[in-house]
C-alpha positions in Angstrom: 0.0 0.0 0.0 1.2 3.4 -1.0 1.4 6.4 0.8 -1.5 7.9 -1.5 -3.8 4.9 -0.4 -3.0 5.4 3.0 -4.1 9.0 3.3 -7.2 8.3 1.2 -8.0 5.6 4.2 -7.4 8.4 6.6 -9.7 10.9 5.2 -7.0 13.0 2.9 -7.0 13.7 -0.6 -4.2 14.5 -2.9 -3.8 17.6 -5.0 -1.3 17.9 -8.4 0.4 21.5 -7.9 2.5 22.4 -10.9 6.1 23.1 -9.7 8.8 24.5 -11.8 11.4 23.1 -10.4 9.9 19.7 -8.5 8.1 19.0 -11.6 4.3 17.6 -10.0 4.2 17.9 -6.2 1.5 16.7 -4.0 -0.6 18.7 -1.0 -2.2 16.5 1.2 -5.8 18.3 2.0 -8.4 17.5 4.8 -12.3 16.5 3.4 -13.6 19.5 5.0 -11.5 21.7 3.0 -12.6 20.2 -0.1 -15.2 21.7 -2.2 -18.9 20.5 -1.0 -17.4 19.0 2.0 -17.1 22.1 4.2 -19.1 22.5 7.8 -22.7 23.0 7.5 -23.7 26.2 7.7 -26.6 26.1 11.2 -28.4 28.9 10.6 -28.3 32.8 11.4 -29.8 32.5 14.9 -27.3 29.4 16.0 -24.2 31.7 15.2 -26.2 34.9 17.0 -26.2 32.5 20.3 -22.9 31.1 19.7 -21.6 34.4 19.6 -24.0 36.0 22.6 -22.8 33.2 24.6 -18.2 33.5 23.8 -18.9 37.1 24.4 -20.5 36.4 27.9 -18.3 34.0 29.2 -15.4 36.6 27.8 -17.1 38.9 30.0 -17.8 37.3 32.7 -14.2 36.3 33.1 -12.6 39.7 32.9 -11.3 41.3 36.4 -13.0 45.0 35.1 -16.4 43.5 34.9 -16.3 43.0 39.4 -14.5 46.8 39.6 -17.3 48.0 37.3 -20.0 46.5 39.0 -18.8 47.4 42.7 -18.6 50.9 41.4 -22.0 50.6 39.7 -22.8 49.5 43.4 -21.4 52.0 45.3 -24.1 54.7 44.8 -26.4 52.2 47.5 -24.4 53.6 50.1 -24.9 57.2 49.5 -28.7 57.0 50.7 -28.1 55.3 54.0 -24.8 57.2 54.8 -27.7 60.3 54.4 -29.9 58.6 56.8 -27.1 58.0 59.3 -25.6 61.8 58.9 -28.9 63.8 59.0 -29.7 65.1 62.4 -33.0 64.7 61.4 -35.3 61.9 59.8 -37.1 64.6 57.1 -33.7 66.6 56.6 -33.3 64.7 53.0 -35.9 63.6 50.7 -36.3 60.4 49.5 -37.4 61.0 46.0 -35.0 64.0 45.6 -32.0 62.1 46.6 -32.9 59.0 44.3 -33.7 61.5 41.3 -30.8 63.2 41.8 -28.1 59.7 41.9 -30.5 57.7 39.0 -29.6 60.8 36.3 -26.6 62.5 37.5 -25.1 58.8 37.9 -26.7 56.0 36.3 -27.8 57.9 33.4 -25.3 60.6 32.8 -22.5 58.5 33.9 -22.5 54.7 34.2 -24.2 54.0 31.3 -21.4 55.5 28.9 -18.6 54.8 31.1 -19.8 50.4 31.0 -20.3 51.2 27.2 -17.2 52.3 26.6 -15.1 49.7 28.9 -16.8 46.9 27.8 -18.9 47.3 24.0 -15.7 49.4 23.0 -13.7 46.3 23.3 -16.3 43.6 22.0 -15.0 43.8 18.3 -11.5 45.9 19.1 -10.1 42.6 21.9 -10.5 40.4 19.1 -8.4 42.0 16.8 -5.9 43.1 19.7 -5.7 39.3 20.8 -5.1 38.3 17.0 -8.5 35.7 17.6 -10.2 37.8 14.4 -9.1 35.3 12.0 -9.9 32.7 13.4 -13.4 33.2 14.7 -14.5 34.4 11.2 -12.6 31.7 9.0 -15.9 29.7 9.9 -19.1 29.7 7.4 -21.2 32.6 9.7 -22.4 35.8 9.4 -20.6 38.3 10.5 -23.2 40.4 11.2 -25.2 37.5 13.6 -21.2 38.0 15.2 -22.2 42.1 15.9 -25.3 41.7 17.1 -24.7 38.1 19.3 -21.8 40.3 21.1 -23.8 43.1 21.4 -26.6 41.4 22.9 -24.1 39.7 25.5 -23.4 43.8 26.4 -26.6 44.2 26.4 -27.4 41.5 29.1 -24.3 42.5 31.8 -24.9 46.0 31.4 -28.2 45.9 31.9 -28.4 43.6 34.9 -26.1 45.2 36.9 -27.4 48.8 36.3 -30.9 47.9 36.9 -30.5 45.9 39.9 -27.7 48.5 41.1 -30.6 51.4 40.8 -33.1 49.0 42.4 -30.8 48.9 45.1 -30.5 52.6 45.4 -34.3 53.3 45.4 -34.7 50.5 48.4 -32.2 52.8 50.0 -33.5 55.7 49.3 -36.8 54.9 50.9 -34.9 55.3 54.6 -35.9 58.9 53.5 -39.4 60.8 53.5 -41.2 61.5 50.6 -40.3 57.8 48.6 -41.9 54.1 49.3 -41.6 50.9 47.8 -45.6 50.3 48.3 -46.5 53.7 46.7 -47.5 53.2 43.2 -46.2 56.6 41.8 -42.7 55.7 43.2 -42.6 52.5 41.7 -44.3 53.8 38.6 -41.0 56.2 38.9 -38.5 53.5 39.2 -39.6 51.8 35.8 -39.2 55.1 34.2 -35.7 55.0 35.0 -35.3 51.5 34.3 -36.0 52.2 31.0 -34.4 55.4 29.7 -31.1 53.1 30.9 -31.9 50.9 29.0 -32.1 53.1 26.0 -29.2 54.8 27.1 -27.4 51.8 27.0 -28.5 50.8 23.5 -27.1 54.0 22.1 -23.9 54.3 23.7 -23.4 50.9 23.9 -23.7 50.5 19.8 -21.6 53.8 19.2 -19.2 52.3 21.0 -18.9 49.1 19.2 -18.5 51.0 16.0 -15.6 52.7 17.2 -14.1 49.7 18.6 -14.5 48.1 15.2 -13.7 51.2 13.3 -10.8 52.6 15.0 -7.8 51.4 16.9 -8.2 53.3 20.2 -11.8 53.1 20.9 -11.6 54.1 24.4 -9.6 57.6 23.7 -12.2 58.6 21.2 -14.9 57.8 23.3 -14.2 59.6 26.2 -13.0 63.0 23.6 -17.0 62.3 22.3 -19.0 61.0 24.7 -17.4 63.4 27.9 -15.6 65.9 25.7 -17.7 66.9 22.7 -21.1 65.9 24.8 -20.0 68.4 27.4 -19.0 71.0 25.2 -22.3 70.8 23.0 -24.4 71.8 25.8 -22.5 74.8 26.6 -22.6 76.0 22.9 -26.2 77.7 22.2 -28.2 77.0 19.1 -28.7 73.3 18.0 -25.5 71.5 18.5 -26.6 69.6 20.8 -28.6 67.9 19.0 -25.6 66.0 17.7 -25.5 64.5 21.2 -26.9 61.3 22.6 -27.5 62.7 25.7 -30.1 65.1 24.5 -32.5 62.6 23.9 -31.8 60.8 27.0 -32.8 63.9 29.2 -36.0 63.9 27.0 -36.5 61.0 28.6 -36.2 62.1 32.1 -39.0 62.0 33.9 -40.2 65.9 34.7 -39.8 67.2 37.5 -40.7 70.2 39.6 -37.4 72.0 38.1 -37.5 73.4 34.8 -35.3 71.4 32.1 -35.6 74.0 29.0 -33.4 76.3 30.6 -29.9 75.8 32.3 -27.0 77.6 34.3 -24.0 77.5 33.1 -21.6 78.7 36.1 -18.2 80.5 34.8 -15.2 82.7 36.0 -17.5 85.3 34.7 -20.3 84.7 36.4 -23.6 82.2 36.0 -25.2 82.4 32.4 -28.4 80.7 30.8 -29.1 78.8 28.3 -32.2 78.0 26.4 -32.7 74.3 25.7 -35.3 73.5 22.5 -36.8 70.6 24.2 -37.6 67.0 22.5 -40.4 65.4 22.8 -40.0 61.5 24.6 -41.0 59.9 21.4 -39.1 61.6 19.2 -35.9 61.4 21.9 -37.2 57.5 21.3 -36.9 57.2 17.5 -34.0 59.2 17.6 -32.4 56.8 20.0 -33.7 53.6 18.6 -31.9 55.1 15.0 -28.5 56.1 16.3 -28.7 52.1 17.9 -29.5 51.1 14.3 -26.7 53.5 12.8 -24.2 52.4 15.0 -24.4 48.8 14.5 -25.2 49.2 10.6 -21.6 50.5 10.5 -20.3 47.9 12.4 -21.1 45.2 10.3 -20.0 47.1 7.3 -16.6 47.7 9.2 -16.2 43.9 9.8 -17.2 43.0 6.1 -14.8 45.2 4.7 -11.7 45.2 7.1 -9.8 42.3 6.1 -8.3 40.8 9.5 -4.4 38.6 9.5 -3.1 37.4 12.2 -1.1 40.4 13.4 -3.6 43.5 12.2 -6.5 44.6 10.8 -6.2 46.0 7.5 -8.5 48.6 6.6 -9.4 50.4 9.6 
């Protein structure tokens, strides 16, 4: 028995390469690798799950996930540390003091910081660990890939924000003015619930198109998302529309205060500023399209950047 027989019995088959100088040479080739014998392809939603579920246990694993979620955590304490301070019972309210730590924090700040430390890095770890290539060299869609990852964000983020602000309004209740039996309160809690939730849908899919688009995802997020969002509400006229956090304090549940005007407190003294307001579903739509944007360009990124094992070509 030849060698040819022999790798036939094991599965290999044998392919004539013209050689100049060797004449005919032989490459030995696995079946799957042959045409009509490659892996079956197991439809869009079985690589959307397979891909939810490596980006959750990728997450999951990571050290940054426990320090984000203890400092997602921390704002519980604030509430009772109030409770414990206050020489009186009624010196703080309840429903101010939650308002006050579920935008300023949760809103304004958690939900772009955990989009930027951990959507930034769905596509952009992959290509920094040199894994790229070989997740894609299988028959899948790339863009059931973007979306199973971005669900798997979608999942973490959510749980920890939602029960961290859950947390905080069970706190807050050691306070006048806010109960867990009181209909309006909870009515209130569930209005926050969801503009996070939206929140994190659009800064959680900006930020996985800069981590697929560009090589530093997290430098350019904070210039846009802290810089440039910042900035834009400083600047009168309509710029900041061009925000993300316009439309999620259109979301914000109104209060007592007025939202269409604000101070802006200088060296020169305290200005204001006239804000043309959104309406919720409007702030919504617009939202639910910058979500859609975002991960549009994604997948367009990943279908055109061609990935080797030491770069990303294209970006």
């Amino acid at each position: 028995m030849n060698a040819n027989e022999t790798m036939l019995e094991k599965g290999m088959r044998t392919v004539d390469l013209d050689s100049p100088q060797d004449g005919n040479r032989h490459m030995t080739l696995p079946d799957w690798l042959l045409q009509g014998r490659q892996p079956a392809y197991r439809g869009y939603f079985a690589v959307l799950q397979a891909s939810c579920g490596h980006a959750l246990q990728t997450l999951l694993r990571r050290r940054r996930l426990a320090l984000a979620a203890l400092v997602a955590f921390l704002p519980v304490l604030i509430p009772i540390a109030l409770s414990f301070l206050s020489s009186s019972r009624f010196a703080e309210s309840g429903n101010v003091v939650f308002v006050r730590l579920a935008e300023d924090l949760y809103v304004n700040v958690f939900t772009p910081l955990m989009a930027l430390f951990f959507a930034g890095m769905l596509v952009a770890e992959d290509i920094e660990m040199r894994t790229m290539t070989y997740i894609l060299t299988r028959p899948a869609s790339r863009s059931a890939w973007v979306f199973g990852r971005f669900l798997a964000f979608m999942t973490v983020a959510s749980l920890i924000l939602i029960c961290s602000c859950a947390l905080t309004f069970a706190a807050s209740t050691l306070h006048a003015d806010l109960s867990l039996t009181r209909t309006t309160d909870l009515t209130l809690l569930i209005h926050y619930f969801g503009v996070i939730v939206l929140a994190l849908l659009a800064y959680g899919a900006f930020s996985v198109f800069l981590g697929a688009f560009t090589k530093r995802p997290i430098v350019y997020g904070v210039i846009l998302l802290y810089g440039w969002q910042y900035v834009a509400t400083l600047v009168p006229g309509l710029v900041d529309f061009f925000t993300i956090k316009k439309y999620t304090d259109a979301l914000l549940p109104l209060m007592a205060t007025q939202r269409n005007v604000t101070e802006i407190h200088t060296a020169l003294g305290t200005f204001t500023r006239e804000v043309f307001l959104v309406s919720a579903g409007k702030a919504v739509v617009a939202l639910l399209l910058i979500t859609a944007v975002s991960l549009g360009a994604t997948i367009i990124a990943v279908l055109r950047r061609e990935y080797a094992a030491d770069r990303a070509a294209g970006g």
